[in-house]
C-alpha positions as CSV (number, residue, x, y, z in Angstrom):
1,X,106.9,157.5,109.1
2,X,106.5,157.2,105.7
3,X,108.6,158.1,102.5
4,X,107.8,158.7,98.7
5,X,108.8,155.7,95.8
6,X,110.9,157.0,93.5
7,X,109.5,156.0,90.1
8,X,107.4,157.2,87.4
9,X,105.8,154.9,85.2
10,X,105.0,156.2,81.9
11,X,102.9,155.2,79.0
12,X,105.5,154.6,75.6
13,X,103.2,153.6,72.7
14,X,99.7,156.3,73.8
15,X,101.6,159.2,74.8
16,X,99.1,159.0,78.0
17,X,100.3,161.0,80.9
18,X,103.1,159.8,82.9
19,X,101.5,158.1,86.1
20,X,103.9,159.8,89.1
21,X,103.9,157.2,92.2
22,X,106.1,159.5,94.1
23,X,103.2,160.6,96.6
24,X,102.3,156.7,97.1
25,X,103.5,156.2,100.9
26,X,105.3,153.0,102.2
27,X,102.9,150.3,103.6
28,X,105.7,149.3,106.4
29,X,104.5,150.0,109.7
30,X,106.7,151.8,112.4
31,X,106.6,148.8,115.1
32,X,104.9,145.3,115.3
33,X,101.5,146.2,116.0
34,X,100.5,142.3,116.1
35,X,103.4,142.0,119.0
36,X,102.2,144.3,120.9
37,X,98.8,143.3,121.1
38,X,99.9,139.6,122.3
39,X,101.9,141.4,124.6
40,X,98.6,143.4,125.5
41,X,96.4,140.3,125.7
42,X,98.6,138.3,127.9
43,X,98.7,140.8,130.2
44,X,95.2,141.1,130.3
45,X,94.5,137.6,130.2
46,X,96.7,137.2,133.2
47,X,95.0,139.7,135.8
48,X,92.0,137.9,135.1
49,X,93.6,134.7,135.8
50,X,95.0,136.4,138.6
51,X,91.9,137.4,140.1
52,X,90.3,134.4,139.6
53,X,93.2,132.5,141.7
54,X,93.6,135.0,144.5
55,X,89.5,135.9,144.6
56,X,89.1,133.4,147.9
57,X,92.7,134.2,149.8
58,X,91.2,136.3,152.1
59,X,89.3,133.0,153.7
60,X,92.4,132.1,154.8
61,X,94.2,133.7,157.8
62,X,97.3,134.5,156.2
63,X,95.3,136.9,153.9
64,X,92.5,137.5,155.9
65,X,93.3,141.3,156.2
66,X,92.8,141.3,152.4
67,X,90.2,142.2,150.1
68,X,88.8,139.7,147.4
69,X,89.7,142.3,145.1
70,X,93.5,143.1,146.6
71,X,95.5,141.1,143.8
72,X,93.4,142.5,141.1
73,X,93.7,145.8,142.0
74,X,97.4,145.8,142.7
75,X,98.2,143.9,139.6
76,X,95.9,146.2,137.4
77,X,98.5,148.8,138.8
78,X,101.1,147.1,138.2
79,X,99.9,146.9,134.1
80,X,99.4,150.4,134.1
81,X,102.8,151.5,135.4
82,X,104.7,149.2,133.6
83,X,103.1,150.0,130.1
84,X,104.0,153.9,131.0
85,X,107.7,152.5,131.9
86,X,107.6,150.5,128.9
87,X,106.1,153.7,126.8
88,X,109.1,155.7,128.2
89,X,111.3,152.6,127.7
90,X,111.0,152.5,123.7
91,X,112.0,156.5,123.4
92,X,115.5,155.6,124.5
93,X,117.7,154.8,121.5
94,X,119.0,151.6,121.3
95,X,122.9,152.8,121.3
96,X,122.3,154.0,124.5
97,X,121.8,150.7,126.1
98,X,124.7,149.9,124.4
99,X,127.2,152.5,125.8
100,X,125.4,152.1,129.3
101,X,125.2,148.7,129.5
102,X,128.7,147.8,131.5
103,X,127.6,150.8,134.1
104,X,123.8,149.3,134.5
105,X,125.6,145.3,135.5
106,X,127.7,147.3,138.0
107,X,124.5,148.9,139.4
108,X,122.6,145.9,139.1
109,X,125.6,143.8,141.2
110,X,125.2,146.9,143.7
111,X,121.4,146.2,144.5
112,X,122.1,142.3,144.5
113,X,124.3,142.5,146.9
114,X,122.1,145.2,148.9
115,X,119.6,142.5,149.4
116,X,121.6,140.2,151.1
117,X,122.4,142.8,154.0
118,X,119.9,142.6,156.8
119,X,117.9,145.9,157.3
120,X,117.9,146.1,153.8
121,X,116.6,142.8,152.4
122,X,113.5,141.8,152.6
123,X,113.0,137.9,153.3
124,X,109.7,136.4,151.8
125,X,108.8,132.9,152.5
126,X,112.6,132.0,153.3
127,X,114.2,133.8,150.5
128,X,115.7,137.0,150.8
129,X,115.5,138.5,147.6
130,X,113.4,141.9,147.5
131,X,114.3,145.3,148.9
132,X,111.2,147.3,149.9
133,X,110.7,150.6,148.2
134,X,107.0,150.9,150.4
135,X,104.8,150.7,147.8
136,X,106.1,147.2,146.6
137,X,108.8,145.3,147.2
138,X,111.6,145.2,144.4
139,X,113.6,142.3,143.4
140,X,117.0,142.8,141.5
141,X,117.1,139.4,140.3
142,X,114.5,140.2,137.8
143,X,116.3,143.4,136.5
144,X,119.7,141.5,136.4
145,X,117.9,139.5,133.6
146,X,117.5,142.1,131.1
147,X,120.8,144.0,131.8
148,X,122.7,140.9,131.2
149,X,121.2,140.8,127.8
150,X,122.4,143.9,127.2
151,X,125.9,143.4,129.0
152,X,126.2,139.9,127.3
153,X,125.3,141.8,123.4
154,X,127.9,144.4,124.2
155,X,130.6,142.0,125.6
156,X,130.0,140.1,122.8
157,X,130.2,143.1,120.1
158,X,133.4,144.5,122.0
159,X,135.2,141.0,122.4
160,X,134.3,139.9,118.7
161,X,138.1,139.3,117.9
162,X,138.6,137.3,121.0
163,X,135.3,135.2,121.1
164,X,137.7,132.0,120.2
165,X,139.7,132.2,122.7
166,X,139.7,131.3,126.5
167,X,141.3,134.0,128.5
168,X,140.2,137.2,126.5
169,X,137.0,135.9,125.3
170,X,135.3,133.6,126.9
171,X,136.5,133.7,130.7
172,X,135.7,137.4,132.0
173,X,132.2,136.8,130.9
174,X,132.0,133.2,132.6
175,X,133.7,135.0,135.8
176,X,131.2,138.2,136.1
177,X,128.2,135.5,135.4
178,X,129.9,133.3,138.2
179,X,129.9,136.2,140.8
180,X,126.1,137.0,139.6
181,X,125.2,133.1,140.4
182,X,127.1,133.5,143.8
183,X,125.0,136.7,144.9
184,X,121.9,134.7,143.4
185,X,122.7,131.5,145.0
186,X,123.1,133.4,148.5
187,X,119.4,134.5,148.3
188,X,118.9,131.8,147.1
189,X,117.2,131.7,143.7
190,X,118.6,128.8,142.3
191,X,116.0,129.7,139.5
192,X,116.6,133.2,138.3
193,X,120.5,132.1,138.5
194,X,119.4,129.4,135.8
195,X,117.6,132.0,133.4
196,X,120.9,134.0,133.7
197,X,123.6,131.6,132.7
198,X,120.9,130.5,129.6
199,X,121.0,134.1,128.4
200,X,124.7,134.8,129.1
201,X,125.4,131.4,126.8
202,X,122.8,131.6,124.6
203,X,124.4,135.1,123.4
204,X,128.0,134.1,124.1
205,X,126.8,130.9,121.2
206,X,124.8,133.4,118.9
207,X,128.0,135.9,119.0
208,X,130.6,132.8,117.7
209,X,131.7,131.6,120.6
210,X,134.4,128.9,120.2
211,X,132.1,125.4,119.8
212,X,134.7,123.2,121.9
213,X,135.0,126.2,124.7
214,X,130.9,126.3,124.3
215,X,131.0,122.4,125.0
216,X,133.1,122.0,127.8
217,X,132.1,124.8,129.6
218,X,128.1,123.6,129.3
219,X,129.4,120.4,130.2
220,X,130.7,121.8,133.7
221,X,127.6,124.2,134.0
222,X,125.5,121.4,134.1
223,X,127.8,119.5,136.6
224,X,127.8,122.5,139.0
225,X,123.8,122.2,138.7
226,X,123.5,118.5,139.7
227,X,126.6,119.4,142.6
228,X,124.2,122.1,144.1
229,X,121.0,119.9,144.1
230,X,123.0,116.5,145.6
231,X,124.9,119.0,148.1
232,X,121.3,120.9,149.5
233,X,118.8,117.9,151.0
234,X,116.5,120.3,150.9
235,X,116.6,120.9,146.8
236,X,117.6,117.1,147.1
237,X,114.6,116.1,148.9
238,X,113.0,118.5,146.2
239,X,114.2,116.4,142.7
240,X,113.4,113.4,144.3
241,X,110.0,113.9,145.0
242,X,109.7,115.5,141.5
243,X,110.6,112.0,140.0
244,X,108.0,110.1,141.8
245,X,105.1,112.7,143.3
246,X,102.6,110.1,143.9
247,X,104.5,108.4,146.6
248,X,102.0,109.1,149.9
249,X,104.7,110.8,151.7
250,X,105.9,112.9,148.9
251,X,102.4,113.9,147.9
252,X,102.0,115.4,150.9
253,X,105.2,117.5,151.4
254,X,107.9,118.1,149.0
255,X,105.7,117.5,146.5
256,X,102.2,118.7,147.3
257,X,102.4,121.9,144.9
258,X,103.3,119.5,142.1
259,X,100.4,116.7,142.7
260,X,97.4,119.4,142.7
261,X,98.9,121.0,139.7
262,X,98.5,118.0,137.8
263,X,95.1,117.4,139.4
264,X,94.4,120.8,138.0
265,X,95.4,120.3,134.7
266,X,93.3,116.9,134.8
267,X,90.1,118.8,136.0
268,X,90.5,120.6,133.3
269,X,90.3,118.3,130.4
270,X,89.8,119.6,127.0
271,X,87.6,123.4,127.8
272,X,88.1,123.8,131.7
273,X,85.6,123.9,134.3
274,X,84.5,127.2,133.4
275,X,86.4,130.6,134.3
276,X,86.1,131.2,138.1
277,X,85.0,127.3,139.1
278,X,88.5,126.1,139.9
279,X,88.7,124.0,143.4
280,X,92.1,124.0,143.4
281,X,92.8,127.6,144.0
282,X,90.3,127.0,147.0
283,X,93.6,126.6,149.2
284,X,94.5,123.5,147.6
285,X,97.0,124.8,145.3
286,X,99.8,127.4,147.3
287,X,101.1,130.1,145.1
288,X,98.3,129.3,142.5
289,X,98.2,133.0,141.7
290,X,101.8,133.2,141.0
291,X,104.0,130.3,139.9
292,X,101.0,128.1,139.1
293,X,98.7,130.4,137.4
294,X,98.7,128.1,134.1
295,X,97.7,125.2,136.5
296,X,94.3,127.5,137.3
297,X,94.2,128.5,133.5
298,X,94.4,124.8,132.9
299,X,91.6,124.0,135.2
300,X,89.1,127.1,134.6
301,X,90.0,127.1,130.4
302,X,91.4,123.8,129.6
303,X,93.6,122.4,126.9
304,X,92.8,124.8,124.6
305,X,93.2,128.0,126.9
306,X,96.8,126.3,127.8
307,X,97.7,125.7,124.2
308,X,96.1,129.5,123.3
309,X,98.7,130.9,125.8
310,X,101.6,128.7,124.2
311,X,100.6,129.9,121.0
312,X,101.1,133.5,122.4
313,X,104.7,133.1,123.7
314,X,105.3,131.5,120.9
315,X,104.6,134.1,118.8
316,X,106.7,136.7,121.1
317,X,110.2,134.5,121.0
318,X,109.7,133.8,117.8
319,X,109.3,137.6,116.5
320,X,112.1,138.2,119.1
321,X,114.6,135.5,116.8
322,X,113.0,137.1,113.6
323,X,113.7,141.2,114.7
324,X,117.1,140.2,115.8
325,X,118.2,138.2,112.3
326,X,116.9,141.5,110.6
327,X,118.7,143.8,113.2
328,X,121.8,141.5,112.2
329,X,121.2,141.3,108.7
330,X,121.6,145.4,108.3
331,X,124.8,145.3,110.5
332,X,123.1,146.2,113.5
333,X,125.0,143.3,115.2
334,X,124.4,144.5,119.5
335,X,120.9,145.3,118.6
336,X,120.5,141.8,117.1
337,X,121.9,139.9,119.6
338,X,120.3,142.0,122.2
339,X,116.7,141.1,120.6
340,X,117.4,137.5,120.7
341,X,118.5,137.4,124.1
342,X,115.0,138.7,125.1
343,X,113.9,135.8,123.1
344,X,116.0,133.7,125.1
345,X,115.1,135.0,128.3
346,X,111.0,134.9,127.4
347,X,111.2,131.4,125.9
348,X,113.6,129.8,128.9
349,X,111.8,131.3,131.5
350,X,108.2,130.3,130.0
351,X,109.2,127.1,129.3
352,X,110.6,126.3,133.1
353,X,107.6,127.8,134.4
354,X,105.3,125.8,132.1
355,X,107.1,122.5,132.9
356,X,107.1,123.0,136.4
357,X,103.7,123.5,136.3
358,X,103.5,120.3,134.0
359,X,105.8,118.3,136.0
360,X,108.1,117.9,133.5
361,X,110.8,119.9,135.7
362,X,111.4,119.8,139.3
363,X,109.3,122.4,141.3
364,X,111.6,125.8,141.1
365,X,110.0,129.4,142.4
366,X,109.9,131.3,138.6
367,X,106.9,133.4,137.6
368,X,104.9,133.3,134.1
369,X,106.4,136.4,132.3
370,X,103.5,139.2,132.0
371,X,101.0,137.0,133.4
372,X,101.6,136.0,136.8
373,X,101.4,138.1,140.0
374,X,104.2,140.3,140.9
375,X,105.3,143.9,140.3
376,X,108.8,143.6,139.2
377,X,108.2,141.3,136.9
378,X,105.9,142.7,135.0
379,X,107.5,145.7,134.8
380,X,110.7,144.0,133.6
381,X,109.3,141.9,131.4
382,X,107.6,145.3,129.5
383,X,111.3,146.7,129.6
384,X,112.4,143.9,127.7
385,X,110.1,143.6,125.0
386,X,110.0,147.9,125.0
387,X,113.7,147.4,124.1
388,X,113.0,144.7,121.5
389,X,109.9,147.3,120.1
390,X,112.5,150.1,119.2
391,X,114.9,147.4,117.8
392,X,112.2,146.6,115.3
393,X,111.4,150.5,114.9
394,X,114.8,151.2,114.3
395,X,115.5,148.0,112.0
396,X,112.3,149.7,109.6
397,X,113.8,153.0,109.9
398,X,116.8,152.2,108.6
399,X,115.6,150.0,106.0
400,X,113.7,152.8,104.6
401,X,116.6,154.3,104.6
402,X,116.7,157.1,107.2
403,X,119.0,158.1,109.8
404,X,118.3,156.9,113.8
């Protein structure tokens, strides 16, 4: 989309013909074309990974009615639907989401709830967070993460007047992301409940949230946190071990995922082992192909394959922050917070996935966004950043001038 510049530049001392610049389009490109090749890259980057940590599964009997190939296939299949959903994603303008935001939280309470009924719910390694739609199993907890960004901008946009005040402002929010942790907690997925509140305050802050109510009520967030983890042994048990994983007995229970992680990442040293010579994913490591995949990337590429993928989320929470000051800047004020939520949800949920993986945070059950194995989650994640896409598109539209 481009338009014509306005101006004629003309020669006043030579009488040489007037130079017109009108037919001289704009340079501005329509969307972030740099974005969405990270985007593209980590994706990529992450079925290899993927394949490389699920390739010797099927030696164990758990997976033994797999193919070496299973994960790869199904997570190439997951890239490709997800970019169509995302493709079909960025055509929907963005004050759509705003007027259906309210009516997708309600829907997205709805299918929370669903999975907690038995029948429906499908449990997984203890948790009962999917509901099977055949094909692959769906889990709710990752789309309630992008519709509270939306519901969170447009609460915030709607409440402006009433954002310093308790009872008007700042309680119905707390209360509707209070029952979302309860449905959450019931599943439980003590994790994606963590994400949540994040988003839901880092918004609520970004919007002008009173700085005292902001206070207190982190104050009693974090307080509910430490009485859920001293009140469950099991996530007791859990933080425990986290603090001292060498401990023989803890090494070889609570904390078993933690200690070959950091083996991993020690294996590793500066360039890896080479991609595809990792022993850890050799049945070592559980769950290496999903929520420690940058333990395997660590091992097989090293440091600098670990720091390369930092860079690259970097990059995309950082553009996030950077599309939504702009969105802000030309008044576009649910659009902007809505594009740094996304940052916010990218850069909290990377950053507890990373640290887990580090042990830097007590072992917790989140995936790498767009890299590690999973359907939903991929698919999601390519919502979000779809949404963010045609926030930037519609910032440079507007700031050409022309009509959304």
């Amino acid at each position: 989309m481009a338009f014509q510049l306005p101006f004629r530049f003309s020669s006043s001392s030579t009488g040489s013909t007037a130079i017109d610049s009108r037919a001289r389009p704009s340079k501005m490109m329509e969307y972030d074309q740099l974005l969405v090749w990270v985007v593209l890259i980590l994706m990529l980057l992450g079925m290899v990974m993927v394949y490389s940590a699920s390739i010797s599964l099927p030696d164990s009997p758990k997976y033994a009615a797999y193919k070496n190939n299973y994960f790869l296939v199904r997570q190439a299949s997951f890239i490709g639907i997800s970019v169509l959903v995302g493709l079909m994603t960025f055509r929907i303008p963005v004050a759509v989401w705003q007027r259906t935001a309210p009516y997708l939280f309600i829907g997205t309470l709805v299918l929370l709830m669903a999975v907690l009924i038995p029948g429906l719910g499908v449990v997984v390694n203890g948790g009962r967070r999917w509901l099977s739609l055949k094909v692959f199993n769906f889990q709710p907890s990752e789309l309630m993460k992008v519709v509270i960004v939306l519901y969170a901008a447009d609460y915030t946009v709607r409440k402006q007047e009433y954002m310093h005040k308790l009872t008007k402002g700042f309680m119905p929010m707390a209360l509707a992301v209070s029952f979302v942790g309860l449905l959450l907690l019931l599943e439980p997925d003590l994790g994606a409940f963590g994400v949540i509140v994040c988003i839901a305050m880092g918004i609520l802050f970004l919007g002008g949230i009173n700085a005292i109510w902001f206070g207190g009520i982190g104050a009693m967030l974090v307080t509910i946190f430490v009485a859920i983890i001293a009140l469950s042994k099991f996530r007791r048990d859990r933080f425990f071990a986290y603090l001292n994983p060498w401990e023989e007995d803890n090494a070889l229970n609570k904390a078993y995922q933690l200690t070959h992680s950091l083996i991993a990442f020690g294996r590793g040293e500066i360039f890896g082992v080479g991609l595809g010579g990792s022993l850890e994913k050799l049945h070592y490591l559980p769950e290496a192909h999903t929520d420690f995949l940058l333990a395997v990337i660590g091992e097989e590429l090293g440091l600098a394959g670990v720091l390369c993928v930092v860079a690259m989320f970097y990059w995309v929470v950082k553009r996030a922050f950077d599309i939504g000051r702009q969105a802000i800047a030309i008044d576009q004020t649910f659009a902007g917070l809505a594009a740094k939520g996304i940052g916010i949800w990218i850069g909290v949920q990377t950053f507890i996935n990373m640290g887990v993986n580090l042990g830097l945070l007590p072992t917790k059950g989140l995936t790498l966004p767009l890299m590690s194995y999973g359907g939903t989650g991929i698919m999601i994640n390519c919502v979000g950043l779809a949404i963010l896409l045609r926030i930037d598109y519609e910032n440079r539209v507007l700031m050409r001038g022309g009509r959304i």
